[in-house]
ROSE-4610 file (N, C-alpha, C; in Angstrom, 1 decimal, always signed):
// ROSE-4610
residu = [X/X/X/X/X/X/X/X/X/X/X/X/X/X/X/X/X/X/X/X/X/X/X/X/X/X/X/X/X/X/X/X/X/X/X/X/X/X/X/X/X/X/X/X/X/X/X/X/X/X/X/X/X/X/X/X/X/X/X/X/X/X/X/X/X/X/X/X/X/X/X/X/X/X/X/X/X/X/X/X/X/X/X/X/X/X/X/X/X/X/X/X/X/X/X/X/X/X/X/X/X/X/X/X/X/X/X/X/X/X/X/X/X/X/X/X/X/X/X/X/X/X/X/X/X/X/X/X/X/X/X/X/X/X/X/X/X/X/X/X/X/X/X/X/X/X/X/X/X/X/X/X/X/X/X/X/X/X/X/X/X/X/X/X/X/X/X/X/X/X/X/X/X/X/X/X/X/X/X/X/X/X/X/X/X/X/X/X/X/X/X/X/X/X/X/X/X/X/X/X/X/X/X/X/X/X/X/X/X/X/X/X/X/X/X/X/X/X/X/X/X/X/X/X/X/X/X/X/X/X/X/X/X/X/X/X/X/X/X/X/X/X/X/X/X/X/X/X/X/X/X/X/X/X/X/X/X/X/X/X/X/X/X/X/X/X/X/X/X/X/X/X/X/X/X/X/X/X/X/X/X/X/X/X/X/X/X/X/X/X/X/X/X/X/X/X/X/X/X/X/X/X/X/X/X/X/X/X/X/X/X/X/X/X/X/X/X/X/X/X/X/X/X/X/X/X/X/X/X/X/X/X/X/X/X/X/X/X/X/X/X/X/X/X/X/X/X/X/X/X/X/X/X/X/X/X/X/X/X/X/X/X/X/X/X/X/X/X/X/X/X/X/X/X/X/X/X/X/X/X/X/X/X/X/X/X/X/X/X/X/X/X/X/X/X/X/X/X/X/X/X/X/X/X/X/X/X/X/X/X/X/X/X/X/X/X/X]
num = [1/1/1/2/2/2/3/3/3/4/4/4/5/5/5/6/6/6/7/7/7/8/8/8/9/9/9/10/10/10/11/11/11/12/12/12/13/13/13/14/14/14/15/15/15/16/16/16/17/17/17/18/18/18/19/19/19/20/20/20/21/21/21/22/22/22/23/23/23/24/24/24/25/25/25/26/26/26/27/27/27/28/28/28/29/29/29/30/30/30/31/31/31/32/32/32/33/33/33/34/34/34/35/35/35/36/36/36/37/37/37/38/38/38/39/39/39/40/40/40/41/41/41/42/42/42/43/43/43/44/44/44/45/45/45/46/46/46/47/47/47/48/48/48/49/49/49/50/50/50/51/51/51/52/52/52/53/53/53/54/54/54/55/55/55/56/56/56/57/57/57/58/58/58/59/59/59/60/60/60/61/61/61/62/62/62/63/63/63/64/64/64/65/65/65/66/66/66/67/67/67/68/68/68/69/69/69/70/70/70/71/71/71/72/72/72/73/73/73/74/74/74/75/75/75/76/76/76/77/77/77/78/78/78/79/79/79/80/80/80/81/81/81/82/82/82/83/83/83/84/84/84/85/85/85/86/86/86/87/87/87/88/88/88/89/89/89/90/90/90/91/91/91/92/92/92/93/93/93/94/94/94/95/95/95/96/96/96/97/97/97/98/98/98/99/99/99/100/100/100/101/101/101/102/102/102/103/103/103/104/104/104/105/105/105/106/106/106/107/107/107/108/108/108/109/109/109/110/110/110/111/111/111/112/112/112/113/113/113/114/114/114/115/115/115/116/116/116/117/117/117/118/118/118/119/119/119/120/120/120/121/121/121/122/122/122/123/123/123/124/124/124/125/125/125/126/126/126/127/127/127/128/128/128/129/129/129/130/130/130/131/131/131/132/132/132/133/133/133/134/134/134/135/135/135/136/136/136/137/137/137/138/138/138/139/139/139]
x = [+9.5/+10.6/+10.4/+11.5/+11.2/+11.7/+11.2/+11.4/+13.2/+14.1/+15.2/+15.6/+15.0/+14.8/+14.3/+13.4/+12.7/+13.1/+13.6/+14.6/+13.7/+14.8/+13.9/+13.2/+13.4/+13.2/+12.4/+11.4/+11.4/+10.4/+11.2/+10.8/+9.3/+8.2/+6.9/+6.9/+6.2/+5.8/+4.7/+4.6/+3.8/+2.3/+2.0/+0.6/+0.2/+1.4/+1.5/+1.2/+1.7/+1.6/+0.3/-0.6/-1.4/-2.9/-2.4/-3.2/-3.5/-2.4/-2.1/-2.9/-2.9/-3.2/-5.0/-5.6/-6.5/-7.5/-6.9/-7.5/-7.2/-6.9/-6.5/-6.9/-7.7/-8.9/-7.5/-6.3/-6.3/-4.6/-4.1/-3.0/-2.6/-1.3/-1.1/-0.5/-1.3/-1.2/+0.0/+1.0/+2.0/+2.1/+1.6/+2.5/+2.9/+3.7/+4.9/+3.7/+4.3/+3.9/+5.0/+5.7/+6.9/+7.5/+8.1/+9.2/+8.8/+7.5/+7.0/+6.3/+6.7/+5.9/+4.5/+3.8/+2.7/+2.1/+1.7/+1.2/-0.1/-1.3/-2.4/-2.7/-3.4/-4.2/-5.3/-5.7/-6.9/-7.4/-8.6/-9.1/-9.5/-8.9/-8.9/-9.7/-9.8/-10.5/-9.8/-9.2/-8.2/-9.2/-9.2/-10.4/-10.4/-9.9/-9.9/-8.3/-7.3/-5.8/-6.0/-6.4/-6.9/-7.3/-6.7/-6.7/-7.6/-8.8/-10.1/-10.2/-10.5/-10.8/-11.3/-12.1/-13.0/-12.0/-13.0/-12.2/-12.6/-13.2/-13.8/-12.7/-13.2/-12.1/-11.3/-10.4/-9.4/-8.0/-7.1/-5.5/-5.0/-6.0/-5.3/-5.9/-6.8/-7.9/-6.5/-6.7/-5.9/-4.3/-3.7/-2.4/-2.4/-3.3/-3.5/-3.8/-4.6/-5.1/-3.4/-2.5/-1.3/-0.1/-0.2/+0.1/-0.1/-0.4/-1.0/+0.1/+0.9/+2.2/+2.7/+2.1/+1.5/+2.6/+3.0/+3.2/+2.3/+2.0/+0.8/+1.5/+1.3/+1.8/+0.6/+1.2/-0.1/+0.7/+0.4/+1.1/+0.7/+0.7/+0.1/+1.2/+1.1/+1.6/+1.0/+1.4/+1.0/+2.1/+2.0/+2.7/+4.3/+4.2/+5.6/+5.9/+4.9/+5.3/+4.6/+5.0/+4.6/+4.8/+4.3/+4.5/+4.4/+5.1/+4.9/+4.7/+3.7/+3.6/+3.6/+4.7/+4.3/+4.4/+3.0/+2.6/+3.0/+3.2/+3.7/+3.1/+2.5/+1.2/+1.0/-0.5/-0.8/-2.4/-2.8/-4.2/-4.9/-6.8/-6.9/-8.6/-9.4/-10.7/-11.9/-12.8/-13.7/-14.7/-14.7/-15.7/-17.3/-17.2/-18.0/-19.7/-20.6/-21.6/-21.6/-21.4/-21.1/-19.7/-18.8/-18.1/-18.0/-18.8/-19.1/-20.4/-21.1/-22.3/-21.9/-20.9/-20.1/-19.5/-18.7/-17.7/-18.6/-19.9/-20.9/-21.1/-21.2/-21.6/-20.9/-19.3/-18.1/-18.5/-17.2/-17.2/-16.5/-16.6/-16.0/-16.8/-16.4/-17.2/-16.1/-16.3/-16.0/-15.3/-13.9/-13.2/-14.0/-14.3/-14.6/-15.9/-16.9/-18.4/-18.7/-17.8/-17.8/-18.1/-18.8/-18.9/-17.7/-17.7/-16.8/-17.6/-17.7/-18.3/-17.4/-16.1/-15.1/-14.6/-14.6/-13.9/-12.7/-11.8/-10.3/-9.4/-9.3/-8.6/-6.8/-6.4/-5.0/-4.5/-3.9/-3.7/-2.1/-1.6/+0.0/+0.7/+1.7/+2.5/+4.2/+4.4/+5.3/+4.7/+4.9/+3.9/+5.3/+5.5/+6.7/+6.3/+6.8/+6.4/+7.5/+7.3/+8.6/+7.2/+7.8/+7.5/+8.5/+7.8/+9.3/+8.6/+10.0/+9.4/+10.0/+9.5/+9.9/+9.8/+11.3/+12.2/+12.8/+13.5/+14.8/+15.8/+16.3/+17.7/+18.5/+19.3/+20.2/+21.6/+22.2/+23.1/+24.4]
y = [-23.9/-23.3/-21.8/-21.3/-19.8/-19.2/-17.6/-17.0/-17.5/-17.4/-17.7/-18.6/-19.5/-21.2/-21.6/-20.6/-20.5/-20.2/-21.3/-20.7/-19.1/-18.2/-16.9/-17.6/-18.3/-18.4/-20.1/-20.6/-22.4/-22.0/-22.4/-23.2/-24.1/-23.5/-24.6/-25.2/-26.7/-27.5/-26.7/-27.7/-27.0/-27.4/-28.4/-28.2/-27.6/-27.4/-25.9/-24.8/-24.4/-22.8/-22.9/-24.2/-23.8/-24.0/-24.3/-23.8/-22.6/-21.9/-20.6/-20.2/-20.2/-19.7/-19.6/-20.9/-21.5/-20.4/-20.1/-18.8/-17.7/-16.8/-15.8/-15.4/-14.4/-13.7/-12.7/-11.6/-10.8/-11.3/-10.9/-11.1/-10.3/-10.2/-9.5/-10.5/-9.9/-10.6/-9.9/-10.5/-9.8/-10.7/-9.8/-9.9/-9.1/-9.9/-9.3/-9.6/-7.6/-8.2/-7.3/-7.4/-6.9/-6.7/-7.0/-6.7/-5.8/-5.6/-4.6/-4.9/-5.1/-5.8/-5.1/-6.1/-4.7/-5.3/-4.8/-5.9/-5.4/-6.3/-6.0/-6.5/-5.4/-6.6/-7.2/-8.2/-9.1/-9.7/-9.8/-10.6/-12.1/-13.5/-14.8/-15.8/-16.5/-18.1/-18.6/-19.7/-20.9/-22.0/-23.1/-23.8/-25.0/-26.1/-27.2/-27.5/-26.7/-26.9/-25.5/-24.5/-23.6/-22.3/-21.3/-19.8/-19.1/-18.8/-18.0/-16.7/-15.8/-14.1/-13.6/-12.6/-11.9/-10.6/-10.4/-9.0/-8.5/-6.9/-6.8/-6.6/-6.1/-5.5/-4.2/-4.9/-3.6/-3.9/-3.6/-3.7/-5.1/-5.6/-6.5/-7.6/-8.2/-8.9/-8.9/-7.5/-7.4/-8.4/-7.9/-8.3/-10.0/-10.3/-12.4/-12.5/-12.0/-12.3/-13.0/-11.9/-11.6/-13.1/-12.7/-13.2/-14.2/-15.6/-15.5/-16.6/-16.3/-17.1/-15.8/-16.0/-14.8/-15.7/-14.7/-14.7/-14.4/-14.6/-14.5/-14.4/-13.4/-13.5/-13.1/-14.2/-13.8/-13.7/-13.0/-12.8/-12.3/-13.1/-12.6/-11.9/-11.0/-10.5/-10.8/-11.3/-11.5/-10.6/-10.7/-9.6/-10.1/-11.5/-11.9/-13.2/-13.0/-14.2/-13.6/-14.3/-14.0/-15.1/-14.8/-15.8/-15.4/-15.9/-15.7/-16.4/-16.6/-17.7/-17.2/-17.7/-17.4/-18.4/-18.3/-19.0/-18.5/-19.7/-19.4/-20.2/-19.7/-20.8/-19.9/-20.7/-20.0/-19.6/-18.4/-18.0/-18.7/-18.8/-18.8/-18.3/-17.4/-16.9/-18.4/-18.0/-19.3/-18.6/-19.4/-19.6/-19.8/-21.2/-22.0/-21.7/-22.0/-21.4/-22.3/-23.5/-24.0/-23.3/-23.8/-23.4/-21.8/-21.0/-19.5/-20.0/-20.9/-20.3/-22.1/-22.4/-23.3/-21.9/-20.7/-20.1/-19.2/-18.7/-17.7/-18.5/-19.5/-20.1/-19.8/-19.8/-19.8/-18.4/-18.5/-17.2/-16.0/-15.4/-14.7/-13.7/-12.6/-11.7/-10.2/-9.5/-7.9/-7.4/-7.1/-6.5/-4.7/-4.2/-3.1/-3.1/-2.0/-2.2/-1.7/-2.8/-2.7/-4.0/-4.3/-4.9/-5.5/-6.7/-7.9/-9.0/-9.5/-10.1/-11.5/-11.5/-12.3/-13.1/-14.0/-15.0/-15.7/-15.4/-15.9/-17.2/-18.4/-19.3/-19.4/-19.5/-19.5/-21.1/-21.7/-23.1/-22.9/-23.4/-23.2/-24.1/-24.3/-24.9/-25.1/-23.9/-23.8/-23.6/-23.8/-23.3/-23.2/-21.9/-21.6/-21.0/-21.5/-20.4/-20.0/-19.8/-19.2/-19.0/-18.8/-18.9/-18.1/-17.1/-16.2/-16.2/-16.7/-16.0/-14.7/-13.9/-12.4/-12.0/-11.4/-10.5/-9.7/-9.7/-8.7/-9.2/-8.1/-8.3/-9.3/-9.8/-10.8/-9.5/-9.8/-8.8/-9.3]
z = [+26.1/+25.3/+25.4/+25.6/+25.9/+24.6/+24.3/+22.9/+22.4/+23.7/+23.2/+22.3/+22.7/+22.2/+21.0/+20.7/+19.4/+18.1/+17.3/+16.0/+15.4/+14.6/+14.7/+13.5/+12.4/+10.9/+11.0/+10.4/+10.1/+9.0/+8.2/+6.9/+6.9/+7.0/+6.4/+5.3/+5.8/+4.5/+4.0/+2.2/+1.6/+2.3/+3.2/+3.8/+4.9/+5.8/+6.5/+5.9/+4.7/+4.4/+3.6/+2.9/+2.8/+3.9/+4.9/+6.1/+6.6/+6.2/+6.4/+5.6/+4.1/+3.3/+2.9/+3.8/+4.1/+5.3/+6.2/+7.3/+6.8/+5.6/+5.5/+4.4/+4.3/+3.1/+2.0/+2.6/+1.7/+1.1/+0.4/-0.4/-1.4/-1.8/-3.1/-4.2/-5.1/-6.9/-7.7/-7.9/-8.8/-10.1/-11.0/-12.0/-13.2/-14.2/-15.2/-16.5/-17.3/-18.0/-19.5/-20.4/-20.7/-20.1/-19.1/-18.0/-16.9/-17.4/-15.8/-14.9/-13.7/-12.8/-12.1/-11.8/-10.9/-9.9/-8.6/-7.3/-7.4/-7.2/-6.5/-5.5/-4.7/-3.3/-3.6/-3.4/-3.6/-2.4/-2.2/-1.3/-2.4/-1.6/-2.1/-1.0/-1.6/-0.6/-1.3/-0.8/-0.9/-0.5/-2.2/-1.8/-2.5/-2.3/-3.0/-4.0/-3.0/-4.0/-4.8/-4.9/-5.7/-5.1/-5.4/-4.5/-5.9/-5.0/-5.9/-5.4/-6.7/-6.2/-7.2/-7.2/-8.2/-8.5/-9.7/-10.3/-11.7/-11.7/-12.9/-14.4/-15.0/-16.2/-16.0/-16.5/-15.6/-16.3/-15.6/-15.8/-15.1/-14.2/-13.5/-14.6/-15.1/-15.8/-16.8/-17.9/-18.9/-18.8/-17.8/-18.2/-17.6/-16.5/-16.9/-18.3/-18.7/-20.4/-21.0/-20.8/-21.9/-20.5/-19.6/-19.1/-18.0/-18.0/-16.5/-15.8/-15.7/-14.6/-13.8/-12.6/-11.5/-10.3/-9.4/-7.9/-7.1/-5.9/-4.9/-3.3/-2.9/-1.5/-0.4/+0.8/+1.6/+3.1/+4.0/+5.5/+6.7/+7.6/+9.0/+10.1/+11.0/+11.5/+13.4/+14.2/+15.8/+16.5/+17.8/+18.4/+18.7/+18.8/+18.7/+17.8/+16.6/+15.9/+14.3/+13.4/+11.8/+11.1/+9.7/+8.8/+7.5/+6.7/+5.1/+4.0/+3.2/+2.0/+0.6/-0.3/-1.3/-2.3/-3.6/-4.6/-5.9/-6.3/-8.2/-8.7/-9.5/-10.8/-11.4/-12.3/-13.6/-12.9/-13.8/-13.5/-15.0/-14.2/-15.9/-14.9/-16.0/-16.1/-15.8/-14.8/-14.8/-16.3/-16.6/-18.1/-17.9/-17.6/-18.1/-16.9/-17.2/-16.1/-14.4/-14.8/-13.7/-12.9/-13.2/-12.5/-12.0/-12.5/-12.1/-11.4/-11.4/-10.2/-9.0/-8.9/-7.8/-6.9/-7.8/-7.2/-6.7/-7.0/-6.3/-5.2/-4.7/-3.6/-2.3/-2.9/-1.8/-1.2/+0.0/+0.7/+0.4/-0.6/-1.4/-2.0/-1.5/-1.7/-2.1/-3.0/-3.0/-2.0/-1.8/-0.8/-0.5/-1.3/-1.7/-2.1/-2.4/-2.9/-4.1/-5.2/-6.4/-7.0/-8.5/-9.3/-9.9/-8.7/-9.7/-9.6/-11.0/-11.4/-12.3/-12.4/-13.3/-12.4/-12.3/-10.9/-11.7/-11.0/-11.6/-11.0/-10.6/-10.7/-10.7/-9.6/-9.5/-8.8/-9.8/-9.6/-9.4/-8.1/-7.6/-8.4/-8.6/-8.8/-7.9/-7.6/-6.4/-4.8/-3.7/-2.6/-1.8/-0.9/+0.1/+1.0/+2.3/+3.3/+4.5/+5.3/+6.2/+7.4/+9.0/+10.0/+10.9/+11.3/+11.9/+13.1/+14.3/+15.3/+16.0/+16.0/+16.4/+18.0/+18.0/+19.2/+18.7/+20.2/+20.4/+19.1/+19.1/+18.0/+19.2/+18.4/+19.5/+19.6/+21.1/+21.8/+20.9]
């Protein structure tokens, strides 16, 4: 099949996009919190139905507290092909000691060489993705 032939746009299933989501360490965290929205980048591991990432106290910590029904976007870029996924669920703080020394195990580490130490829990409830394949504008 040649690029022509290639719908530009296909729709992934939700176990497609989380394959995607599955080989791909960084993403952005959006959310609302009084009607103000705010993105972060995060590095995640997608790990058992469940997108994990650390993070100390801060603004991002603060407004899951007040709010945690978050958007999540993650996306690859190839030379003639891309993709897009994005998640809608709830966050919630790992607590308890187990599940904080399960999540030190994973491959998840500090994007940056700072002290995070709060491991955060993002359970989907929507999962979407998109598959572009990319060219020429059509004549």
């Amino acid at each position: 099949m040649t690029s022509d032939e290639r719908p530009p746009v296909v729709e992934l299933t939700s176990e497609q996009s989380w394959k995607y989501l599955e080989h791909t360490f960084h993403g952005r965290l959006a959310v609302s919190v009084a009607n103000r929205p705010n993105i972060f980048p995060i590095n995640y591991f997608a790990h058992d139905g469940v997108i994990l990432f650390r993070t100390a106290p801060g603004t991002k910590l603060a407004e899951l507290t007040v709010n945690s029904y978050v958007a999540f976007e993650a996306d690859g870029v190839h030379s003639d092909q891309a993709w897009s996924v994005i998640v809608q669920g709830t966050t919630r703080e790992l607590e308890t000691s187990a599940e904080i020394e399960a999540a030190e195990k994973l491959p998840l580490k500090p994007w940056v060489r700072t002290e995070k130490y709060r491991f955060v829990e993002l359970s989907p409830e929507t999962l979407s993705g998109r598959f572009f394949n990319l060219g020429p504008e059509p004549e």
